[in-house]
N, C-alpha and C positions, 0 to 999 in steps of 0.2 A: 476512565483513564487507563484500566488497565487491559480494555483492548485496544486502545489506540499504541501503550508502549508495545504489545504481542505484535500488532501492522507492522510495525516501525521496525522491534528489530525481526520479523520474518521480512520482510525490505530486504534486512541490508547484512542480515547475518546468514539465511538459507541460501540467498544470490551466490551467495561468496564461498562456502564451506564444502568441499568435496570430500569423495572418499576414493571409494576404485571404479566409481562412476555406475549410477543404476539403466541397468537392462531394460527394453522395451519400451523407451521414451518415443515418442511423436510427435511431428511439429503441431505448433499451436502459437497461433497471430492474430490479431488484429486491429480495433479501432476502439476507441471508448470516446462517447460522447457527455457532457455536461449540458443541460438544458440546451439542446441542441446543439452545441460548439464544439470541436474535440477540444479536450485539455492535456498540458503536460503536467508530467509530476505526479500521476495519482500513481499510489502503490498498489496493483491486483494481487490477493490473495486467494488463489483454491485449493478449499478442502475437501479431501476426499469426503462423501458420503457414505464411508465406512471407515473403519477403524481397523488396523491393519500392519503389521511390522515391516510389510513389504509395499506398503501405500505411503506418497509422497508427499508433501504440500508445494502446489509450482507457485510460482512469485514473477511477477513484472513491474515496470516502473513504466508511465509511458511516456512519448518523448512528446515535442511540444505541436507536434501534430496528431496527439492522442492516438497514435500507431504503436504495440505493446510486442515483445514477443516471449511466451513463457519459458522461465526456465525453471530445471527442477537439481536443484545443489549447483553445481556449475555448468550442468549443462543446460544446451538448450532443448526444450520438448519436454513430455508432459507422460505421465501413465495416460492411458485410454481409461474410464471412466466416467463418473458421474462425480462433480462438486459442487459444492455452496460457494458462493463467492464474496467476499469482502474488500473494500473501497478505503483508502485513507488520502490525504491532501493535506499537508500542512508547508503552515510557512512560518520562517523566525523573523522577530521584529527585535533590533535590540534598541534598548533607550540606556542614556546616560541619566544620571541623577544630576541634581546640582551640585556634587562633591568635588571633590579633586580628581580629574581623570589623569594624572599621572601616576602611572603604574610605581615608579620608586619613592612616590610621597608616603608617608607613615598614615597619611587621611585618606588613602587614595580609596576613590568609590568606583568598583568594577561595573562598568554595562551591566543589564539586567536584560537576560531575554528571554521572550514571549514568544510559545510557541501556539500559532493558533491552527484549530482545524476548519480544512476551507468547505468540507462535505457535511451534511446531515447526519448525524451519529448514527440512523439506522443502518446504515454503509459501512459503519464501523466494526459493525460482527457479524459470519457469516450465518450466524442463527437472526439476524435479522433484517438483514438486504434483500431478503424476497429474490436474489437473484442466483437461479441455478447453471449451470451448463453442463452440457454431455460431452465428453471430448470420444472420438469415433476411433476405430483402431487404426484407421488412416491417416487421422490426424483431421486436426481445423484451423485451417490460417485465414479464416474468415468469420472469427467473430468476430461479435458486435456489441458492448454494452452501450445503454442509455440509460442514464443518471438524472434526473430529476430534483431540480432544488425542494425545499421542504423547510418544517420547521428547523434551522441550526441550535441544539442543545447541546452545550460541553457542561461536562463535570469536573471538578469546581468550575463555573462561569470561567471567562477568558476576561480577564482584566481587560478594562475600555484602556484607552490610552490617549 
């Protein structure tokens, strides 16, 4: 659970956070595939393969033709490097109870929602997606990942519904 919250918000807090913009970024594109299909919606994470004050982590979201393009803070492009890579997919179900769904009733029962993940938890952490990339000092707008269904394990389970 608590590397799918780190996916989530490296999503949606690194995309968005700048500062005076980092030096030496290079494009970096391309496609992610799901048991052969491209998918939208998955979040890429790359970490650097070293540790570093001046190393980045880039982030993508892909769209629904599983076309990605990295960014690192707000910009787009990537340090040149070597990363690990990590995968997240989730989607929110909400359900009502049989309560009162009126918000100004004194019974009133709020929605309940469920967030499920749609990938194989090893996707989940870049120590165990097995999957690396080299990014070139020219850049690469022509990767590729392929994703592979698998056994799906969440922690705690994902309530049936």
């Amino acid at each position: 659970m608590t590397r799918l919250l780190f996916l989530l918000i490296s999503c949606t807090v690194l995309t968005g956070c700048g500062q005076n913009g980092v030096k030496g970024l290079v494009p970096a594109s391309g496609t992610i595939e799901y048991d052969g299909k491209p998918m939208g919606g998955i979040c890429i994470v790359l970490t650097p393969t070293i540790s570093s004050p001046s190393v980045y982590i880039g982030t993508a979201v892909s769209n629904e033709n599983g076309i990605f393009t990295i960014r690192t803070l707000e910009q787009y492009g990537i340090l040149p490097g070597n990363y690990n890579v990590s995968f997240s997919k989730t989607t929110s179900i909400t359900t009502s109870d049989s309560g009162n769904q009126d918000p100004n009733a004194m019974d009133y029962t709020p929605p309940v929602i469920i967030t499920k993940q749609e990938l194989p938890d090893q996707y989940l952490s870049s120590e165990t997606s097995g999957i690396t990339v080299t990014i070139p000092s020219t850049g690469d707008q022509n990767i590729r990942f392929q994703l592979k269904p698998g056994t799906i394990t969440h922690f705690p389970p994902t309530p049936k519904i």
